[in-house]
N, C-alpha and C positions, 0 to 999 in steps of 0.2 A: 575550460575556457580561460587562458590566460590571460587576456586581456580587456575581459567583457565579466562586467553588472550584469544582474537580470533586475529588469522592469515591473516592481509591482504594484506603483501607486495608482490609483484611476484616473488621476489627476493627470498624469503623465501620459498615459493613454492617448486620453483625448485631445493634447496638446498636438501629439504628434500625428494625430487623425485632421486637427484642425491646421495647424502651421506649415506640418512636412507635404514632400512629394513622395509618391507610390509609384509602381509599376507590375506591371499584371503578367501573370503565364499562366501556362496550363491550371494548373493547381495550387498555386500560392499568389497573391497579393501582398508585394513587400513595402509598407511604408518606411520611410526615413524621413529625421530630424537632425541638424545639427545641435549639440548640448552647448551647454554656457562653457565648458570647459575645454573648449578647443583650441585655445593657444597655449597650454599649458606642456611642458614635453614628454610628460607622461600622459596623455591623455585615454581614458579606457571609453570602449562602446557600452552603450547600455543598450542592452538585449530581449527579445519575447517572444514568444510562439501563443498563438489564438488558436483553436480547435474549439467549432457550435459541438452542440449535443446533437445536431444532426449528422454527424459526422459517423457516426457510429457509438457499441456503448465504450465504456470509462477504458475498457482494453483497448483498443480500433485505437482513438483519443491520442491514448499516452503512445501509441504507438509513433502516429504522426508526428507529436511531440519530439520523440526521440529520435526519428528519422531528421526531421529539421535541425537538434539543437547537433547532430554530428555535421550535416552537411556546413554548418556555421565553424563548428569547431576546425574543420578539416582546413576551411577558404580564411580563419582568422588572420595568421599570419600574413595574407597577404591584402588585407584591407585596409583602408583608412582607421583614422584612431579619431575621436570625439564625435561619435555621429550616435543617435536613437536608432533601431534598429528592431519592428516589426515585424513577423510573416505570420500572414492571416491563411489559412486553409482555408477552400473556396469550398461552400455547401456539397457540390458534385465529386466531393474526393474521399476516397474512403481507403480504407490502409490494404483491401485486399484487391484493388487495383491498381496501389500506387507500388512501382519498382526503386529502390532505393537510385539507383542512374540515374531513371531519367528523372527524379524529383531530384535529384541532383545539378540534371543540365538545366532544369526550370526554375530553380533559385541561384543559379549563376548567372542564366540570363537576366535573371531581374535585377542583378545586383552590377552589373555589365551596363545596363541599361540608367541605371541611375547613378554611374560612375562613379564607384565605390572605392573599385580598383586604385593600387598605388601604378 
C-alpha cells in the first residue's frame, strides 16, 4: 500500500464510527472520515479491515482480511488522498462463500457510493 497508514488506535476507530459516513453492500460496511491532514500534498489514507469472530475461525478471518487489503491495494491509486478508511465484514460473510469478484464489485460499489473516486 503506497499510500495508506493502517489504523490501529481504538481511539480512531470510534471517531470515525462516530463522525464519518458509511455505506453498505453485500458483504462489507465501509465507513469513512476525513483526517486532519487533508490539505497537505502529500496527504496518505489511513486504512482497516474488521472481521467478528463469527465470521469464521482465525483462517476464514485473515482470509477476508486479505481479500479486502488487495481489493484496496489494487483501487489505491485511483482514490482520494486524506480520508480514514474502514471495511467492516458483515456477520453473514464467510470466506467460503465470498468470491474474490464480486467482493470486489461490493467494495467498489461502496466506495462509488461515498465518492471516493478521483
Amino acid at each position: 500500500m503506497k499510500y495508506t497508514l493502517r489504523i490501529k488506535k481504538n481511539k480512531v476507530f470510534k471517531y470515525i464510527f462516530r463522525k464519518g459516513i458509511y455505506s453498505k453492500g453485500d458483504f462489507v460496511v465501509v465507513h469513512i472520515c476525513k483526517t486532519k491532514y487533508t490539505n497537505e500534498e502529500n496527504a496518505n489514507n489511513f486504512f482497516a479491515v474488521c472481521v467478528s469472530k463469527k465470521n469464521g475461525n482465525s483462517v476464514k478471518r485473515n482470509r477476508l482480511k486479505r481479500l479486502a487489503r488487495e481489493v484496496y491495494t489494487q483501487e489505491e491509486s485511483k482514490l482520494k488522498r486524506g480520508y480514514n478508511i474502514v471495511i467492516i465484514y458483515k456477520k453473514e460473510t464467510y470466506a467460503d462463500n465470498v468470491d474474490f469478484f464480486v467482493l470486489k464489485n461490493d467494495i467498489i460499489n461502496c466506495f462509488k457510493d461515498l465518492d471516493l473516486y478521483e
